[in-house]
C-alpha positions as CSV (number, residue, x, y, z in Angstrom):
1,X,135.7,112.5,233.6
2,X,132.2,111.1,234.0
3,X,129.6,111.7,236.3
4,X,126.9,109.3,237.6
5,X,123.9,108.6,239.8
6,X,125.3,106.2,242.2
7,X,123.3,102.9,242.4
8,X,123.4,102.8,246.5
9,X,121.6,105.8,246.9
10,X,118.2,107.1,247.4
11,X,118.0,109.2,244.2
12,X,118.5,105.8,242.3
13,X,116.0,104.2,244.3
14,X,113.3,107.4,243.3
15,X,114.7,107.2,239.9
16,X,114.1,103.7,239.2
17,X,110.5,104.1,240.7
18,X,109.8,107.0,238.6
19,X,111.2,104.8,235.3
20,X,107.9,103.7,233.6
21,X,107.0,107.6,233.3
22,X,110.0,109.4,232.8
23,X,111.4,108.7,229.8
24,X,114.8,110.2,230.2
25,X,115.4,107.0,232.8
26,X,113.5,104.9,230.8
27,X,116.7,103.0,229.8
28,X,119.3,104.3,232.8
29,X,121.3,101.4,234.2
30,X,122.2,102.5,237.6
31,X,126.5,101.9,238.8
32,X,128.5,102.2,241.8
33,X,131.9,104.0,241.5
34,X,133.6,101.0,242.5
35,X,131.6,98.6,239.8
36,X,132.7,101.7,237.1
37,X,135.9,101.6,238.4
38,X,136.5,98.3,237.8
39,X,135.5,98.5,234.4
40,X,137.3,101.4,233.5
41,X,140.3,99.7,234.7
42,X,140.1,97.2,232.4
43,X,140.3,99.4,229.5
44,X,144.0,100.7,231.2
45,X,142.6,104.4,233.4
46,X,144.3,104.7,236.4
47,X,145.0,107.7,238.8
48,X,141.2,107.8,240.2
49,X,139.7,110.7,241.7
50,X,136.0,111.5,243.1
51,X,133.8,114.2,243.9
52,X,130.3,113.7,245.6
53,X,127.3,115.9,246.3
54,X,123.6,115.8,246.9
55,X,124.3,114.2,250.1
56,X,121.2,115.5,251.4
57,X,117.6,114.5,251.2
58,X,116.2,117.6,250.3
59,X,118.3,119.9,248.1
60,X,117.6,123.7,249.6
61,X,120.7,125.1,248.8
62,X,123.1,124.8,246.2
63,X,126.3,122.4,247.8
64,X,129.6,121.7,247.7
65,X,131.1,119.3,246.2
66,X,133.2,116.6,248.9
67,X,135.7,114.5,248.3
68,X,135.2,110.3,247.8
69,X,132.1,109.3,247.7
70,X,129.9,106.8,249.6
71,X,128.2,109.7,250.8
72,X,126.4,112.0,247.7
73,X,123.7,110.9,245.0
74,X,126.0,112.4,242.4
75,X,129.9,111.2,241.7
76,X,132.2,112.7,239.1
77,X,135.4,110.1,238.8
78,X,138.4,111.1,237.0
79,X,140.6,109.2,236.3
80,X,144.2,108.5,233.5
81,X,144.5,106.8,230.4
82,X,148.5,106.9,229.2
């Protein structure tokens, strides 16, 4: 399992704004599931499955996590190595 920010959201948009002073992004390179997929595919995973959340603008309440993503800041992928 690995979770990331994914690169076609907002969050990664204010996180790569915020880069110069927040060193903790300093050095973040920013994916999309599918680009992460692709590369983990290559080293023989298989089996993928997402969760997504912060798929809100402002964050008022902890959420849910949904399934896929396309929607939420945040993605956990899973996925098989056998």
């Amino acid at each position: 399992m690995l979770g990331i920010i994914d690169k076609n959201t907002v969050l990664r948009k204010k996180y790569e704004m915020e880069k110069s002073e927040n060193k903790f992004y300093r050095d973040a390179h920013f994916y999309s599931p599918q680009e992460i997929a692709e590369l983990i595919k290559q080293a023989g995973f298989h089996h993928f499955s997402y969760l997504q959340t912060l798929t809100k603008s402002k964050v008022i309440e902890i959420e849910q996590p949904q399934q896929g993503f396309g929607k939420g800041s945040f993605v956990v992928m899973k996925a098989i190595n056998n």
